[in-house]
PyMOL Python script that loads the backbone (N, CA, C, O; Angstrom):
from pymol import cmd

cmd.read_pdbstr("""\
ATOM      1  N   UNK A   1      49.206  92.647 -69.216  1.00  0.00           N
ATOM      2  CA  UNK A   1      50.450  93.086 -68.619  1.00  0.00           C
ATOM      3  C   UNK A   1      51.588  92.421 -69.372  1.00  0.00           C
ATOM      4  O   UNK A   1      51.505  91.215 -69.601  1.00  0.00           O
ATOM      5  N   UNK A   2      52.756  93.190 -69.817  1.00  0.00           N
ATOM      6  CA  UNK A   2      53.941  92.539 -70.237  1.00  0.00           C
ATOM      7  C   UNK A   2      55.063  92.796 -69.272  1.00  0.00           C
ATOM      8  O   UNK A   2      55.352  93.912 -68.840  1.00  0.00           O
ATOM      9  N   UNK A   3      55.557  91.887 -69.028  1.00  0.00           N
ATOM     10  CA  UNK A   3      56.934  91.526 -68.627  1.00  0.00           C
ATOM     11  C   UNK A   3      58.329  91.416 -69.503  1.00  0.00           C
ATOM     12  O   UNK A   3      58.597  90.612 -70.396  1.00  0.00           O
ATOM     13  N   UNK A   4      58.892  92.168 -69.120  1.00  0.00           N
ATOM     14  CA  UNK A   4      60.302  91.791 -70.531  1.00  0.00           C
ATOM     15  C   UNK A   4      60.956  92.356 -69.695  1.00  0.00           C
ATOM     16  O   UNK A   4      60.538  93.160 -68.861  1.00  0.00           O
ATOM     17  N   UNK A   5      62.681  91.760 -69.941  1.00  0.00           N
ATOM     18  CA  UNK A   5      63.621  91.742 -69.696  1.00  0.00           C
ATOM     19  C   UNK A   5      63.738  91.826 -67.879  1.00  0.00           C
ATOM     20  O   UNK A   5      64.466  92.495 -67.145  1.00  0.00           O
ATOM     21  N   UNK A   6      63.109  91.238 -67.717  1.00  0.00           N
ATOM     22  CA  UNK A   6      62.587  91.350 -65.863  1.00  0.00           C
ATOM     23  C   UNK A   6      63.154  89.861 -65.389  1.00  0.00           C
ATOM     24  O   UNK A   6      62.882  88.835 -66.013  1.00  0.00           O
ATOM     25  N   UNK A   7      63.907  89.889 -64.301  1.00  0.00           N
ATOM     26  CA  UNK A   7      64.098  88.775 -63.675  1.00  0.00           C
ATOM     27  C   UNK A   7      62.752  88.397 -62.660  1.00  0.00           C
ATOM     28  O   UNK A   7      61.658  88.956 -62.595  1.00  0.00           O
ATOM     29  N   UNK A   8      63.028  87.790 -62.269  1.00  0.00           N
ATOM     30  CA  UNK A   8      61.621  86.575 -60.833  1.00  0.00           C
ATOM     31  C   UNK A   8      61.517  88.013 -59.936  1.00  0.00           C
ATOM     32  O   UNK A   8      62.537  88.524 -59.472  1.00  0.00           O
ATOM     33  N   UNK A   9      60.313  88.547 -59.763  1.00  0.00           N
ATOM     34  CA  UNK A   9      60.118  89.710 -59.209  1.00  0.00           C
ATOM     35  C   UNK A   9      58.695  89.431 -58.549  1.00  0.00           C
ATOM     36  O   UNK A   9      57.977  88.779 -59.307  1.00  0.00           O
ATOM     37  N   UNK A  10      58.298  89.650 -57.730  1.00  0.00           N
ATOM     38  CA  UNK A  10      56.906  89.380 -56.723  1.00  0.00           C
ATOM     39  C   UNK A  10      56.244  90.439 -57.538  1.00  0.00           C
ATOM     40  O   UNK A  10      55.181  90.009 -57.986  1.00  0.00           O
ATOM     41  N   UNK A  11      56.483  91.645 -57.884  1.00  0.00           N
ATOM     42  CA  UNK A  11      55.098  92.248 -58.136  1.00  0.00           C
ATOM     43  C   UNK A  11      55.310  92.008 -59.060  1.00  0.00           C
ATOM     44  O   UNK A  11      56.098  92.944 -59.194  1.00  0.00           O
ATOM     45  N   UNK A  12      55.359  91.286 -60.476  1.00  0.00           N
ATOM     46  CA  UNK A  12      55.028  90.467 -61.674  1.00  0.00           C
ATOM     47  C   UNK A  12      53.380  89.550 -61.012  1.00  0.00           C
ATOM     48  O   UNK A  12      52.222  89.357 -61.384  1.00  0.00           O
ATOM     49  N   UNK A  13      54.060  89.307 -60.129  1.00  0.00           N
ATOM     50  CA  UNK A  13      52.818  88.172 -59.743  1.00  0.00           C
ATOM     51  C   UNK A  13      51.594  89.347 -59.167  1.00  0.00           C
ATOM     52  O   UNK A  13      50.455  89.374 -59.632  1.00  0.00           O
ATOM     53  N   UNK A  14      51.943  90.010 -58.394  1.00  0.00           N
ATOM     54  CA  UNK A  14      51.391  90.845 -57.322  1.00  0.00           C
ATOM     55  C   UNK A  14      49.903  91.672 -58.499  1.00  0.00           C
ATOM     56  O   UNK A  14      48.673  91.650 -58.439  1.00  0.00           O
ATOM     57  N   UNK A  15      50.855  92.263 -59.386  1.00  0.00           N
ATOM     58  CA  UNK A  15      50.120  93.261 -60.501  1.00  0.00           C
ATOM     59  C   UNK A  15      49.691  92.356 -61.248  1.00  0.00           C
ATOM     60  O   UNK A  15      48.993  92.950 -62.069  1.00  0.00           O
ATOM     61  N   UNK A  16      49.673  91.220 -61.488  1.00  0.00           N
ATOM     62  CA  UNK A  16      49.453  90.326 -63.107  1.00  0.00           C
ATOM     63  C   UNK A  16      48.503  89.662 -62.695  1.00  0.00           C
ATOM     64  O   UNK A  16      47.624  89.276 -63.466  1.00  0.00           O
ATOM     65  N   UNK A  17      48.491  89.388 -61.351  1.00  0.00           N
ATOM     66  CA  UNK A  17      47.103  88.484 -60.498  1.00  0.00           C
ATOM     67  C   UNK A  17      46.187  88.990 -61.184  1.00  0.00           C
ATOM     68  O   UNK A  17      46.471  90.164 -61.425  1.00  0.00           O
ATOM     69  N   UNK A  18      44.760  88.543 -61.830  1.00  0.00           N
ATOM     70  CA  UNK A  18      43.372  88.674 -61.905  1.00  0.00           C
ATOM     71  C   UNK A  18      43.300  89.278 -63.221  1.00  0.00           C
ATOM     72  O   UNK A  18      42.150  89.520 -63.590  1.00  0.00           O
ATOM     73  N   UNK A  19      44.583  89.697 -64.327  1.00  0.00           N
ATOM     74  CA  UNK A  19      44.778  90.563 -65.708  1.00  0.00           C
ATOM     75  C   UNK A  19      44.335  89.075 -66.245  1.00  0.00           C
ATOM     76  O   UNK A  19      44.450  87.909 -65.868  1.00  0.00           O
ATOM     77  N   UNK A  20      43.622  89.970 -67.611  1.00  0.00           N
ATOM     78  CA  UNK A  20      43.180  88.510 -68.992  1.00  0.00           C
ATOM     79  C   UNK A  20      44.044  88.023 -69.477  1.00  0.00           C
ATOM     80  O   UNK A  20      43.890  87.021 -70.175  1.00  0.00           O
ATOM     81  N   UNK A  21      45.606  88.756 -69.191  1.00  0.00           N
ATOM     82  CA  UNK A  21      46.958  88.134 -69.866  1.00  0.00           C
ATOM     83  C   UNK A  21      47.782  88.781 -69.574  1.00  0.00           C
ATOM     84  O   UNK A  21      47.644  89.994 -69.737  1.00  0.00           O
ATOM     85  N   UNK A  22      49.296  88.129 -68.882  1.00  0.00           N
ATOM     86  CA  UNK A  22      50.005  88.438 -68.428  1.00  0.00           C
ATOM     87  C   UNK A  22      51.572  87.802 -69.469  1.00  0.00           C
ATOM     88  O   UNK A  22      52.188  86.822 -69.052  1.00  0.00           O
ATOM     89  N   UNK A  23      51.933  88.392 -70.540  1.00  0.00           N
ATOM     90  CA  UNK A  23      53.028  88.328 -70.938  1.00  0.00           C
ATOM     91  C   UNK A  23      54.397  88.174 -70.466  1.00  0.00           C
ATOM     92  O   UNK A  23      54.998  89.210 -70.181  1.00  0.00           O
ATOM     93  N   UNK A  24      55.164  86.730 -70.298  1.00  0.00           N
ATOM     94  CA  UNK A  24      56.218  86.587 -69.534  1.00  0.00           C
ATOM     95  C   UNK A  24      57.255  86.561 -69.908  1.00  0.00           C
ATOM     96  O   UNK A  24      57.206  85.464 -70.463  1.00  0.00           O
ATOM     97  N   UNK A  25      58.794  87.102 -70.163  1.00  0.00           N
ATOM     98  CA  UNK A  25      59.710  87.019 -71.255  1.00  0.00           C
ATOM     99  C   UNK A  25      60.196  85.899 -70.472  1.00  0.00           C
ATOM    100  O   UNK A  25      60.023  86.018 -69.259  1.00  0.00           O
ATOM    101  N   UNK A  26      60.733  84.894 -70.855  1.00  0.00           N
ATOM    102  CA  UNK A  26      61.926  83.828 -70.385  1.00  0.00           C
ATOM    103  C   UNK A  26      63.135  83.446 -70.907  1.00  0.00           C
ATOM    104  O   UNK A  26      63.266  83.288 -72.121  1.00  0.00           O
ATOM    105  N   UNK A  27      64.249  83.239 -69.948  1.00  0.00           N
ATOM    106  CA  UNK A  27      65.326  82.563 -70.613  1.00  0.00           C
ATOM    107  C   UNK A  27      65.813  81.477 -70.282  1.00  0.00           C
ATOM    108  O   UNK A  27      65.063  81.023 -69.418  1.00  0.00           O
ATOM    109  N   UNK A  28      66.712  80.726 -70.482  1.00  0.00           N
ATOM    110  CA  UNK A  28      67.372  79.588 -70.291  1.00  0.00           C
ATOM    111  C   UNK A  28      68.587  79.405 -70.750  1.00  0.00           C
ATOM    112  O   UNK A  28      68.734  79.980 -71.828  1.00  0.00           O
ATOM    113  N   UNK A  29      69.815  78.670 -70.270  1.00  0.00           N
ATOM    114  CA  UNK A  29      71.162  78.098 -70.637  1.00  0.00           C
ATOM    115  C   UNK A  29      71.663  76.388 -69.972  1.00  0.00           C
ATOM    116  O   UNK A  29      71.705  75.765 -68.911  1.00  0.00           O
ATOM    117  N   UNK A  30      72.001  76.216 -71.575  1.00  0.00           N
ATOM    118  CA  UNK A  30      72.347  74.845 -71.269  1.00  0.00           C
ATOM    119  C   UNK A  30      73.324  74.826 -69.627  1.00  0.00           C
ATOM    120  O   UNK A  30      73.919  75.802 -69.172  1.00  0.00           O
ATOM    121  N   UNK A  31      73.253  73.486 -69.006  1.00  0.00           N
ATOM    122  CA  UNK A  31      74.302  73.506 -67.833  1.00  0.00           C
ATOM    123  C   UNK A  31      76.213  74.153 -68.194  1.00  0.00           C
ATOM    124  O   UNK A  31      76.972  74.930 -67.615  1.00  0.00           O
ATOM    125  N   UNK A  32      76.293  73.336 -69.384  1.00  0.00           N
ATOM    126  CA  UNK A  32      77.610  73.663 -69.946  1.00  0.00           C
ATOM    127  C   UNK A  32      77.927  75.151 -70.329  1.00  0.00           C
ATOM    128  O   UNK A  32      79.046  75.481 -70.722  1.00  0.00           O
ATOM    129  N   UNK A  33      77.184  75.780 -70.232  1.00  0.00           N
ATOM    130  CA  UNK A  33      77.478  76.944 -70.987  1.00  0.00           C
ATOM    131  C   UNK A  33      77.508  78.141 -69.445  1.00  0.00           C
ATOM    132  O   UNK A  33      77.757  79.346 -69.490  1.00  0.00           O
ATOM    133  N   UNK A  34      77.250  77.507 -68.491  1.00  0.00           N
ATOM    134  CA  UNK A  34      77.156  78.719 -67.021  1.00  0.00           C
ATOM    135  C   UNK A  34      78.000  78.917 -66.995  1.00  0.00           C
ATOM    136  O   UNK A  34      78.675  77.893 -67.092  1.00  0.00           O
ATOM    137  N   UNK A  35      78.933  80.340 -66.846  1.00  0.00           N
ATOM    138  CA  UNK A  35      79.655  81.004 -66.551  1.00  0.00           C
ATOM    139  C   UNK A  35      79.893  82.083 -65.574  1.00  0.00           C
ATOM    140  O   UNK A  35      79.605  81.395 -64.595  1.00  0.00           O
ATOM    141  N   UNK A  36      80.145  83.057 -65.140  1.00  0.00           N
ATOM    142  CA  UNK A  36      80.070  84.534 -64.729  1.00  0.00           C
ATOM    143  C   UNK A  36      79.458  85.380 -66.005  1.00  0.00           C
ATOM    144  O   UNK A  36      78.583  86.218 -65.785  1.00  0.00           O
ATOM    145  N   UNK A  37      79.940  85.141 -67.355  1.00  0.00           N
ATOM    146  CA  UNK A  37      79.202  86.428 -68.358  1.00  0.00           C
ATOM    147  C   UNK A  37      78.065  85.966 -68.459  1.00  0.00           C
ATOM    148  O   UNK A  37      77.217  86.798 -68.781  1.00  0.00           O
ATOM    149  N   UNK A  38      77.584  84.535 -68.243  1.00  0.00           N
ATOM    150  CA  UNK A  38      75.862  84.169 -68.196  1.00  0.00           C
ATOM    151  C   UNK A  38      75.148  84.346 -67.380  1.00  0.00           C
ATOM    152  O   UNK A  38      73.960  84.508 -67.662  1.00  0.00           O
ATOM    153  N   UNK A  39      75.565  84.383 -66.119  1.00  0.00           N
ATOM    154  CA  UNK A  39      75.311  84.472 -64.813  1.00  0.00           C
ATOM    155  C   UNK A  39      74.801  86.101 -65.226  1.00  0.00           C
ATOM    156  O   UNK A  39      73.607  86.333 -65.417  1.00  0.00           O
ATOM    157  N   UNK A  40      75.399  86.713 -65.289  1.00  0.00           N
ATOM    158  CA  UNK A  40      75.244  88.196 -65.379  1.00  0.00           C
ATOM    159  C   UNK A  40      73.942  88.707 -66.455  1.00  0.00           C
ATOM    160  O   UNK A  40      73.127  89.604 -66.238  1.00  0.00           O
ATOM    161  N   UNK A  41      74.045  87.872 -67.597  1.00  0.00           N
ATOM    162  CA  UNK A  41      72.900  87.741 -68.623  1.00  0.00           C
ATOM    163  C   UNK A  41      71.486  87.051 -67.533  1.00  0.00           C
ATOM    164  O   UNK A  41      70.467  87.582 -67.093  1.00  0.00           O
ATOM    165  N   UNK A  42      71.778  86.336 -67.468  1.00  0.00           N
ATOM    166  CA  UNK A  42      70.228  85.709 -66.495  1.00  0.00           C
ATOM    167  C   UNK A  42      70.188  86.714 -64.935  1.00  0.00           C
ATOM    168  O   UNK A  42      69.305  86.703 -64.077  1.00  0.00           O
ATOM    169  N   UNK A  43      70.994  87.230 -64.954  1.00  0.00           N
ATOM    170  CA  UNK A  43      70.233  87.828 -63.470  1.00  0.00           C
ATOM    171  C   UNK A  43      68.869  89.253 -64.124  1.00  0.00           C
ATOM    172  O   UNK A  43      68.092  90.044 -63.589  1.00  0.00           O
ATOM    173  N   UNK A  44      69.223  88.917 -65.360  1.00  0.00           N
ATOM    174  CA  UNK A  44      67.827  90.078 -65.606  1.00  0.00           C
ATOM    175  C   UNK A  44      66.965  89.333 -66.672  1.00  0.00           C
ATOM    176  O   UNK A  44      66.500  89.923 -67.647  1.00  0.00           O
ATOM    177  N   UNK A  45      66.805  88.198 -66.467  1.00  0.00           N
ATOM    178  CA  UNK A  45      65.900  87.361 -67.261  1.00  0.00           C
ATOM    179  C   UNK A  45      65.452  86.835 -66.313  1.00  0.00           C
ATOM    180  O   UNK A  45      65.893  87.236 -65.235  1.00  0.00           O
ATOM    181  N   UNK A  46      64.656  85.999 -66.296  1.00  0.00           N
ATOM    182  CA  UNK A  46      63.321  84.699 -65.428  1.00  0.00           C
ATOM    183  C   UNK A  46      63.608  83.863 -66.273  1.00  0.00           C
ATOM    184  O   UNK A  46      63.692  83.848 -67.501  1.00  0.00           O
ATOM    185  N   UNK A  47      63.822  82.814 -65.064  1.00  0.00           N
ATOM    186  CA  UNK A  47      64.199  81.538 -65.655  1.00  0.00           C
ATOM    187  C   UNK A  47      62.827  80.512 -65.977  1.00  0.00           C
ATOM    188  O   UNK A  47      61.803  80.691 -65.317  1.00  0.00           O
ATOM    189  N   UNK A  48      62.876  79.592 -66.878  1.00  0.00           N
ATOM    190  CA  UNK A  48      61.929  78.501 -66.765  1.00  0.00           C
ATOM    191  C   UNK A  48      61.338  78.451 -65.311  1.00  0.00           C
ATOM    192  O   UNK A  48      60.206  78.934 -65.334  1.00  0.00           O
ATOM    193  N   UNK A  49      61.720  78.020 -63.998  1.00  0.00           N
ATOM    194  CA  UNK A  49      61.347  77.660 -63.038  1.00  0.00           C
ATOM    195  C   UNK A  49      60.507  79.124 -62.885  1.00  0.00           C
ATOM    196  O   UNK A  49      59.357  79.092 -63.323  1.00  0.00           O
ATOM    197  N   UNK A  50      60.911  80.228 -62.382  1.00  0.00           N
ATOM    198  CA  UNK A  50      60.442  81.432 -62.282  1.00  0.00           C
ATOM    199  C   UNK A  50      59.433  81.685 -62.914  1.00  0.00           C
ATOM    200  O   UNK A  50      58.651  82.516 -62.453  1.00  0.00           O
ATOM    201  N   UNK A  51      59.131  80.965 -64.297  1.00  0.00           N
ATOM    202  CA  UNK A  51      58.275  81.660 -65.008  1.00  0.00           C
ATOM    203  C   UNK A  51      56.937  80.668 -64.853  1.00  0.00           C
ATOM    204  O   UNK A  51      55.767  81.014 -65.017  1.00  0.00           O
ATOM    205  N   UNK A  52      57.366  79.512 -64.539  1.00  0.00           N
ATOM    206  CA  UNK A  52      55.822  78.433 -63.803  1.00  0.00           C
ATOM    207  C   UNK A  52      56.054  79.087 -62.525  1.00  0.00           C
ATOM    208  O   UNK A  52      54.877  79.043 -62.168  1.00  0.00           O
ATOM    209  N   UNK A  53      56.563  79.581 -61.686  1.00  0.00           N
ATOM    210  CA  UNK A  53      56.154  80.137 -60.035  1.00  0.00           C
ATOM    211  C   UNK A  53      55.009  81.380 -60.624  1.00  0.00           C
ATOM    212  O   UNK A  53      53.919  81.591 -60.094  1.00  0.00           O
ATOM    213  N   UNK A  54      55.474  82.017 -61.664  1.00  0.00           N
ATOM    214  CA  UNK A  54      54.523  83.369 -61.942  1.00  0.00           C
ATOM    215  C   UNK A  54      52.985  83.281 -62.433  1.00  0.00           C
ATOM    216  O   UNK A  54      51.989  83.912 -62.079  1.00  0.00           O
ATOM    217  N   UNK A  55      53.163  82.326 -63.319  1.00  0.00           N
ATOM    218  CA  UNK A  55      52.372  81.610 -63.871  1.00  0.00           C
ATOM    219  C   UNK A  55      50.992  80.960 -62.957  1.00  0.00           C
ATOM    220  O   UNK A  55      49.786  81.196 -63.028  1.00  0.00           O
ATOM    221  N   UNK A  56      51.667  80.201 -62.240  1.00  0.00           N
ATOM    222  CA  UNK A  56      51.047  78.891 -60.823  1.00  0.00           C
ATOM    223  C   UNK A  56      50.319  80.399 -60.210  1.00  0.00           C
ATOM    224  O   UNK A  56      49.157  80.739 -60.433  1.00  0.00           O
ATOM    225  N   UNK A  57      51.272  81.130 -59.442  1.00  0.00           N
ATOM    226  CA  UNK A  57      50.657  82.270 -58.487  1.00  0.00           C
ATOM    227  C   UNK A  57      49.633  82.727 -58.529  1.00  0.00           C
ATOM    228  O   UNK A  57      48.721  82.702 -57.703  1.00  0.00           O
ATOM    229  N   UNK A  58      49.750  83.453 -60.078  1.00  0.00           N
ATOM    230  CA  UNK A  58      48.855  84.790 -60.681  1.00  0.00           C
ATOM    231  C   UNK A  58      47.611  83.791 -60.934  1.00  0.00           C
ATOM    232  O   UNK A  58      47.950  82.637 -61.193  1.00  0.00           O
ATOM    233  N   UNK A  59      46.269  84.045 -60.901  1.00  0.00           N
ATOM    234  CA  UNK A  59      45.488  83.739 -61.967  1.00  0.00           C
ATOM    235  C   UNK A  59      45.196  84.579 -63.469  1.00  0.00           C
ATOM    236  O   UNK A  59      44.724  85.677 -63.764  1.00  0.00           O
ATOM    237  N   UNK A  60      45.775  83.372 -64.248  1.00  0.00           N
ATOM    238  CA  UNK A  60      45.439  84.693 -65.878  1.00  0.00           C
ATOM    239  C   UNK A  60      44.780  83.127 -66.653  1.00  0.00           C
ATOM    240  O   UNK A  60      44.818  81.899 -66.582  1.00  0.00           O
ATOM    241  N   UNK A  61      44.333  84.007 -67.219  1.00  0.00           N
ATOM    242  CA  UNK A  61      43.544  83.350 -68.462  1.00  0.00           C
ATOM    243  C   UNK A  61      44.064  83.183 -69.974  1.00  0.00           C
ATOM    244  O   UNK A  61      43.631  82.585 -70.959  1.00  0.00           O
ATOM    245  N   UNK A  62      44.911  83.785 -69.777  1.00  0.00           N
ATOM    246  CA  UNK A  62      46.338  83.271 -71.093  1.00  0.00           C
ATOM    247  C   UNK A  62      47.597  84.375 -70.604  1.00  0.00           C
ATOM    248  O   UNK A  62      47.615  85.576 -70.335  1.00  0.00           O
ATOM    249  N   UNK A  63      48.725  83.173 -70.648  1.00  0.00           N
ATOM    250  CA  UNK A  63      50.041  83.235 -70.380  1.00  0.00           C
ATOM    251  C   UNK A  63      51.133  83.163 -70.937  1.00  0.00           C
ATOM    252  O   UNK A  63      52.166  82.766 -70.398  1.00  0.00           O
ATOM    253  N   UNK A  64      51.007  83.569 -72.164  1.00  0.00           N
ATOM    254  CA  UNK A  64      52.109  83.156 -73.105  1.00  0.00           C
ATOM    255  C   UNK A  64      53.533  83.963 -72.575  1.00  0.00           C
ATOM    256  O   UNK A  64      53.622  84.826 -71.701  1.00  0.00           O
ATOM    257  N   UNK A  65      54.526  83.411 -73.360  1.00  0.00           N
ATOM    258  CA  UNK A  65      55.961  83.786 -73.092  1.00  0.00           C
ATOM    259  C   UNK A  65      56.352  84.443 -74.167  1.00  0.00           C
ATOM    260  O   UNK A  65      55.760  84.224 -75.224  1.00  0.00           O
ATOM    261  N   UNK A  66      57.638  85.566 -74.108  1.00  0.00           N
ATOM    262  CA  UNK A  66      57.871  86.147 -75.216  1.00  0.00           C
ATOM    263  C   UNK A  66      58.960  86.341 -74.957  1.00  0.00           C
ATOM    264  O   UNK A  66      59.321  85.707 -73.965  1.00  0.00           O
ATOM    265  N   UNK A  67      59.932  87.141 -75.540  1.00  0.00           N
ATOM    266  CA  UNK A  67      61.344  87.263 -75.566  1.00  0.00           C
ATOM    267  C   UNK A  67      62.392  86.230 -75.374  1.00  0.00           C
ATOM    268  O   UNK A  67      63.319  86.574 -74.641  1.00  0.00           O
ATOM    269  N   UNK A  68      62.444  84.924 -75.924  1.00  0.00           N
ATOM    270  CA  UNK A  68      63.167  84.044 -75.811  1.00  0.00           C
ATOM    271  C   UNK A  68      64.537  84.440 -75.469  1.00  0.00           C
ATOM    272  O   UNK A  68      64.997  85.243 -76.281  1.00  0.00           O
ATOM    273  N   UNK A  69      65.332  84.118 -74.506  1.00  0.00           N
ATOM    274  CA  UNK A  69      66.827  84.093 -74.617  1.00  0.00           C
ATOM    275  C   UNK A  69      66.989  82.904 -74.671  1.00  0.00           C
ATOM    276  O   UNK A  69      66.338  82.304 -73.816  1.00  0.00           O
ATOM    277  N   UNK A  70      67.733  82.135 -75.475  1.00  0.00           N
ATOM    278  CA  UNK A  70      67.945  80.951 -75.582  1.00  0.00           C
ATOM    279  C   UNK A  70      69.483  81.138 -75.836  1.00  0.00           C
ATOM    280  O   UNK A  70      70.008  81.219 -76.946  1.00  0.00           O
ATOM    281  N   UNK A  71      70.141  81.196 -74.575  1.00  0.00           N
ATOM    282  CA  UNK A  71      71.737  81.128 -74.735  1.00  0.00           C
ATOM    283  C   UNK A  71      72.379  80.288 -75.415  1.00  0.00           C
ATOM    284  O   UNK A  71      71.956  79.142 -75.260  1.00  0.00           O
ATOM    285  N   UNK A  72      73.588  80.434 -76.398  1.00  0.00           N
ATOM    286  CA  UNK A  72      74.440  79.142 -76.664  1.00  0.00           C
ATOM    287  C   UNK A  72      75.706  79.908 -77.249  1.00  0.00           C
ATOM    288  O   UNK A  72      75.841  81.093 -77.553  1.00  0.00           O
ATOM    289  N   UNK A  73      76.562  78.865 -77.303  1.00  0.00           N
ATOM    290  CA  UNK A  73      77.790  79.106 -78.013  1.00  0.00           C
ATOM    291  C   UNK A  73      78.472  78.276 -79.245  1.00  0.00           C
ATOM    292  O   UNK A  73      78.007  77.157 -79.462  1.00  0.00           O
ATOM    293  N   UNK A  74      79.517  78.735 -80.046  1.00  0.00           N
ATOM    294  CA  UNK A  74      79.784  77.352 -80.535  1.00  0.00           C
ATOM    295  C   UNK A  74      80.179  76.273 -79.910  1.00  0.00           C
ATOM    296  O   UNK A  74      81.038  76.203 -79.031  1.00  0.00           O
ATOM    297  N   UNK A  75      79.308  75.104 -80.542  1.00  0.00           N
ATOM    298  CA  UNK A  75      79.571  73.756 -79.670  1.00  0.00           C
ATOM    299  C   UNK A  75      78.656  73.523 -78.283  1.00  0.00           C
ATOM    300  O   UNK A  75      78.690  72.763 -77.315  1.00  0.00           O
ATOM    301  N   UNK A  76      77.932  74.476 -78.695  1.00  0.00           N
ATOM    302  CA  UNK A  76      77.058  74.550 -77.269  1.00  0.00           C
ATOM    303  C   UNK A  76      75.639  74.648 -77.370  1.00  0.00           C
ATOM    304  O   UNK A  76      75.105  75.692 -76.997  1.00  0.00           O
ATOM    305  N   UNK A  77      74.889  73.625 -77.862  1.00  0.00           N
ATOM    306  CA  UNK A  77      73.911  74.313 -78.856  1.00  0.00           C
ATOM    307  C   UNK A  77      72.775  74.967 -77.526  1.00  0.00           C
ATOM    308  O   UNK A  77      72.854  74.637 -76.343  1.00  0.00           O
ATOM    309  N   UNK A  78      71.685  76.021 -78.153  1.00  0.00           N
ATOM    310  CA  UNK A  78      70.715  76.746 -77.255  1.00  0.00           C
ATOM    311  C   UNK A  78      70.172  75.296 -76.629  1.00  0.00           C
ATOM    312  O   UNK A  78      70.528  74.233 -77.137  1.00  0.00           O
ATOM    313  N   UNK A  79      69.292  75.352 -75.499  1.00  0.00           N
ATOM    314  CA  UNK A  79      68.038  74.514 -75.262  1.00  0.00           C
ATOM    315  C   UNK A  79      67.087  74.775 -76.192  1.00  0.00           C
ATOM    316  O   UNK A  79      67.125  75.820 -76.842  1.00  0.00           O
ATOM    317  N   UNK A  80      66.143  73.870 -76.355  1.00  0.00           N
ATOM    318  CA  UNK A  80      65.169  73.358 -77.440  1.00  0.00           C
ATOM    319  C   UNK A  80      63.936  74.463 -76.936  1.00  0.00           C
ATOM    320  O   UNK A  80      64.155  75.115 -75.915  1.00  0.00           O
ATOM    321  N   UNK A  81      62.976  74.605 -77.486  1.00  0.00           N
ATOM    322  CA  UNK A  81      61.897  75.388 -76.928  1.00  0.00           C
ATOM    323  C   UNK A  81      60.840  74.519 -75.620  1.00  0.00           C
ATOM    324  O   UNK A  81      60.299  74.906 -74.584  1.00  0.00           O
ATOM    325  N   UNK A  82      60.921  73.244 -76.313  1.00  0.00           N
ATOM    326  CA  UNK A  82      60.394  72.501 -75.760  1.00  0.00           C
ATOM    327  C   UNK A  82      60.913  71.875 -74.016  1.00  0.00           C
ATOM    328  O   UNK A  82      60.305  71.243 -73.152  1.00  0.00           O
ATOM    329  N   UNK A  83      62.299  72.430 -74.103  1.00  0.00           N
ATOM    330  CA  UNK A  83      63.224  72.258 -72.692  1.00  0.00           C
ATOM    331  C   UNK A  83      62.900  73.416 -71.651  1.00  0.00           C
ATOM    332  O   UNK A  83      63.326  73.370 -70.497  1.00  0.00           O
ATOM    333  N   UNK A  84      62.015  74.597 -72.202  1.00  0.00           N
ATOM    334  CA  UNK A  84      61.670  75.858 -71.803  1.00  0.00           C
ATOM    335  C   UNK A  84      60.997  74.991 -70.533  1.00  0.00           C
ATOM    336  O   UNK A  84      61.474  75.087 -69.402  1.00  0.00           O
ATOM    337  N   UNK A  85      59.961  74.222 -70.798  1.00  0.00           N
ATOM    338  CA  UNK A  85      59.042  73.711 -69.384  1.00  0.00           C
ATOM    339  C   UNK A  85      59.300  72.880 -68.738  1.00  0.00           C
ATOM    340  O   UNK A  85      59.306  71.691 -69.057  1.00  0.00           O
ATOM    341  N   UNK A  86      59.634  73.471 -67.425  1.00  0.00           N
ATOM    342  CA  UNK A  86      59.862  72.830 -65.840  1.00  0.00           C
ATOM    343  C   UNK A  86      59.408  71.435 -65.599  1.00  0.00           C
ATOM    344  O   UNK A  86      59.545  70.924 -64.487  1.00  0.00           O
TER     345      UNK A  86
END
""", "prot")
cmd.dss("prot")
cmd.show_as("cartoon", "prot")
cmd.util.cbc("prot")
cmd.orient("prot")
């Protein structure tokens, strides 16, 4: 099952339960960088937290993530990949 461009949605978990792999897109933004135009960008992404709730829920047997949004601006650098986990 793939997931993309999907915010924290129950049937992600609901349908992805018991699949050999459930593909999760995620995003993230530094604290400094929240706005209203980001706000608006993440309401159709899954956040880090969202994406261990989907993860934890479902049982899959590989879970990788795909579609990075890694927000930033100048002077604002993205989060690290490694800041991706909760």
């Amino acid at each position: 099952m793939i997931s993309n461009d999907t915010r924290f949605n129950e049937n992600v978990i609901r349908f992805g339960t018991g699949t050999g792999l459930l593909i999760q897109e995620v995003a993230a933004v530094p604290e400094l960088l929240k706005d209203k135009q980001v706000e608006r960008v993440m309401a159709h992404h899954t956040s880090p937290q969202g994406v261990g709730t989907v993860f934890s829920r479902a049982t899959l047997r590989l879970a990788p993530c795909t579609h990075l949004v890694l927000l930033r601006r100048p002077g604002i650098k993205a989060l690290a990949i490694g800041e991706l986990i909760p």
